[in-house]
C-alpha positions, 0 to 999 in steps of 0.5 A: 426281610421280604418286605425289604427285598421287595422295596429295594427303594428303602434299603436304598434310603437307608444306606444314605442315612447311614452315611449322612450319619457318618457324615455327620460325626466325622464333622462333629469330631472335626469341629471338637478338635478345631474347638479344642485347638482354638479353646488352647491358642485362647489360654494362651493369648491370654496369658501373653496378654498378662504377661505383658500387663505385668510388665507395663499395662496397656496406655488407656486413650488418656494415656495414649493423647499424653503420650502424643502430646508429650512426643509434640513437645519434644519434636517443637523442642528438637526444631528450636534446639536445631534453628538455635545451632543455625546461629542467630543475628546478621552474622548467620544470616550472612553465613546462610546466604553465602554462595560459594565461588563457582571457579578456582579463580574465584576462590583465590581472588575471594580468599585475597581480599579477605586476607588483605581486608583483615591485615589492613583492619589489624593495623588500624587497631593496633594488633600486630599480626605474625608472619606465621598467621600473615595469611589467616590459616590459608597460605596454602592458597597464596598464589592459587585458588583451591582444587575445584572438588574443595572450592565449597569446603574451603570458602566455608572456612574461610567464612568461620575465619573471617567471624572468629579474627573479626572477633579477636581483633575487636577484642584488641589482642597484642599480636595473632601469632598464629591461625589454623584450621582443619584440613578441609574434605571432599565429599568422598573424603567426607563419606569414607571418614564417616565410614572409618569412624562407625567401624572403629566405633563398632570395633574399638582397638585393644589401646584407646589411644592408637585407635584415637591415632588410627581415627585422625590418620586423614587429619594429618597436617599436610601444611602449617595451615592446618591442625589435628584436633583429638577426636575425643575432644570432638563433637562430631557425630557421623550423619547427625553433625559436622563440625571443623575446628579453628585454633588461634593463639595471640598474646595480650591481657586477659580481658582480651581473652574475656572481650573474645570469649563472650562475643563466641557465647553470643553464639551469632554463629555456631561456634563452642569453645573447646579449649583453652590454654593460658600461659606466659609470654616469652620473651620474645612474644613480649618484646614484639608486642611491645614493639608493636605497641610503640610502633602503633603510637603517632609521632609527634608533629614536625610543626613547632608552635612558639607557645611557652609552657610553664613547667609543672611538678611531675606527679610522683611514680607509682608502680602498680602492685600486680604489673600487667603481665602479657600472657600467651592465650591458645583457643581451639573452637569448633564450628558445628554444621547441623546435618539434615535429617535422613529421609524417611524410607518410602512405604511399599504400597500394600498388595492385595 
């Protein structure tokens, strides 16, 4: 001891090797714990980790390319599904290329001649055109053109029209007793009928049927022009596709309704079937279009040629088995418009 006293410099030395002992524990127990912690979050990782082995392994890299791959395939077969809804031949071509009127004038000098076109492309083949389709689905626009916010919507269907009569008068019906169309939309109304269709999607009524009614409120007929489709009957799909339905009802033989069926499955432009509806003729639909018929035959020539004939023994009647029986044929189409996928949302660039 008073050796200690007299060296006050290793006493000193000492007390700091107690402390770097105690020091030195204290770490030590600190790292045990942090040991420990880590040793727990292990076993518990791994057993996330084979939990999620049972529920599907981990893809392997040969795994992962076949998964690319397959996820190539399905993109290239997405793009051929969309240029086939574009439409195919001249027909879609001409659709594509078609700019819009740029006035109202315009707009009802475009609709004018078109009308005035397929009335004089009816008569020469003989299809007696009613007065209820006298102006093809758009009387509404007789004595002006389209308000401006519809001049494009408008100018679209009529494009359609003019597909859809060019068809049926190829397919020499009796008579086009009428035509009529969707009614057009802005693109407000377009939007907020969107809108109006994802929330009663998200919130279906009680009754299907009023909620089928509260859908097509907007589609309310606001002249003979236009038509409500049922939207069940609809393949309009808000944001991936727009469609607009045309419906036409004309009289004549079935291969009428055959010859106009299969031109619309050549699918020159995106046009399905999405009903038809086949009955009798009445009366009335049948004698004016046997009126037509005879209208449509030439008259004889008033020149009187001085040639004798001999006379030849009639060929005996023979009345057919099954007569040709006219019938009154209802086509409700819809023309589909593809909508361009939404733009991938910007990446937020990373902070450090």
């Amino acid at each position: 001891m008073p050796a200690l006293k007299k060296s006050p410099l290793f006493v000193v030395a000492l007390l700091l090797l107690g402390l770097v002992a105690v020091g030195e524990v204290g770490l030590m127990v600190q790292r045990i714990s942090e040991m420990r912690a880590a040793e727990k979050k292990l076993v518990q990782k791994r057993a996330a980790l084979a939990e999620l082995a049972a529920v599907g392994p981990v893809p392997s890299r040969e795994t992962a390319a076949q998964i690319e791959a397959d996820l190539a395939r399905a993109h290239r077969a997405l793009a051929a599904m969309q240029a086939e809804l574009q439409g195919r031949g001249a027909a879609a071509e001409r659709f594509k290329s078609a700019k819009p009127p740029a006035a109202r004038t315009d707009a009802f000098f475009d609709l004018a001649t078109f009308i005035e076109n397929s009335r004089n492309r009816a008569k020469r083949l003989g299809v007696d055109v009613q007065p209820a389709a006298a102006h093809f689905g758009f009387s509404l626009y007789a004595n002006e053109g389209p308000e401006t916010a519809l001049i494009a919507p408008v100018f679209h269907q009529r494009l359609v029209v003019q597909y859809l009569v060019d068809a049926l008068l190829d397919a020499r019906p009796r008579a086009l007793l009428s035509l009529q169309r969707e009614r057009p939309l802005t693109d407000d109304e377009r939007k907020a009928r969107a809108e109006a269709l994802a929330a009663a999607a998200a919130a279906p009524t009680e009754n299907g049927a009023g909620g089928a009614a509260a859908r097509t409120e907007d589609f309310v007929s606001l002249s003979t022009d236009y038509f409500s489709l049922d939207p069940r009957l609809s393949a309009n799909a808000p944001g991936i596709v727009e469609v607009t339905a045309f419906r036409l009802v004309f009289t004549g033989q079935t291969a009428a309704l055959r010859a106009f069926l299969n031109k619309l499955a050549g699918f020159e432009l995106p046009v399905i079937v999405r009903a038809v509806e086949v009955e009798p003729a009445t009366g009335e639909e049948a004698a004016t279009a046997a009126a037509a018929e005879e209208a449509a035959v030439p008259a004889p020539s008033s020149v009187v040629l001085s040639v004798t004939v001999p006379p030849k023994a009639k060929p005996p009647t023979v009345n057919p088995l099954v007569p040709k029986a006219l019938s009154k044929f209802t086509v409700v189409v819809e023309f589909i418009d593809l909508l361009p996928p939404p733009a991938a949302p910007a990446t937020a660039p990373a902070t450090s």
